[in-house]
N, C-alpha and C positions, 0 to 999 in steps of 0.2 A: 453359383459363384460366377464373378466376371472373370475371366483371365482366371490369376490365381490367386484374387483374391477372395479373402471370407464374405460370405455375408454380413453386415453391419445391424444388428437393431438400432431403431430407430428411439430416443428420446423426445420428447416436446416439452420443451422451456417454457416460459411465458415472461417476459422481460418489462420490469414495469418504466418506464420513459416520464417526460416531464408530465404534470399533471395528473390525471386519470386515465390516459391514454395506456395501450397494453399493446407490445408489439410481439407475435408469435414467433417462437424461433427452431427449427429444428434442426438437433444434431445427430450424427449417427458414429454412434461410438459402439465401442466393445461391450459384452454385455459383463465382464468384471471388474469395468472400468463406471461401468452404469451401476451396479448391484455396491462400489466400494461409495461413490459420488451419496447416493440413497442412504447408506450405512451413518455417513459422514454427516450430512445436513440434518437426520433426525437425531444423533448424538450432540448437534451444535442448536437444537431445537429452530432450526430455519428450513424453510422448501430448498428445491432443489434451484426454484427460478430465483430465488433470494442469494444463495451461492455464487450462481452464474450473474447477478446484478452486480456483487461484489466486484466479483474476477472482472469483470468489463470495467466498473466504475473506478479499478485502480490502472487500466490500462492509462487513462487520462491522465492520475495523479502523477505529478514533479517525484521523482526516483530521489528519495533521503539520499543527499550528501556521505559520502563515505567518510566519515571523521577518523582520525585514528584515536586508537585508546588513550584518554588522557591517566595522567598520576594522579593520586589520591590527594597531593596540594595543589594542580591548577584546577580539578572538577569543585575542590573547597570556594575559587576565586571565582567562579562564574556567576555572575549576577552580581560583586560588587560594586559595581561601578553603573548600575540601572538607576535610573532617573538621573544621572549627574550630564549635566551640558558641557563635556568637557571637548576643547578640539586642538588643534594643533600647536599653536600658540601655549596651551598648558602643558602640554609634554615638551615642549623643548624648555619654557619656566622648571619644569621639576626635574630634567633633566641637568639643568643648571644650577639648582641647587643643591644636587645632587655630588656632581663633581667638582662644587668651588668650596 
């Protein structure tokens, strides 16, 4: 032990990068944390380095919008209005016909 802490086992990743290129990586984690990570990857039929690509390749990805829960009539209206060119000039039109 250092200090107080435990000893770590050591895992080795293999992280695959642009191309063909393979970059090694090693972690040292818990060995319940390694034995659960193992459990996981063969019940989701992927390696362990396929996992850890995952978990990185979403570090990068834009964080999903927190939308709030729409009602069962405005989730009906979304996509109405796709393909149509419509801009400012037509809502204030349909707003004016609206209340004359």
């Amino acid at each position: 032990m250092l200090g107080n802490q435990p000893r770590l086992p050591y895992i080795c990743v293999i992280l695959y990068t642009a191309g063909s290129m393979q970059t090694k990586l090693t972690l040292r984690l818990e060995d319940r944390l390694i034995r659960r990570a193992k459990a996981y990857a063969h019940r989701s039929g992927k390696s362990l380095s396929e996992l850890v690509a995952d978990l990185f390749a979403r570090l990068h990805a834009p964080a999903p919008e927190q939308a709030e829960p729409q009602s069962p009539a405005v989730r009906s209206l979304a996509g109405a209005l796709e393909g149509k060119h419509l801009d400012r000039e037509d809502y204030r039109a349909h707003l004016t016909n609206k209340h004359h």
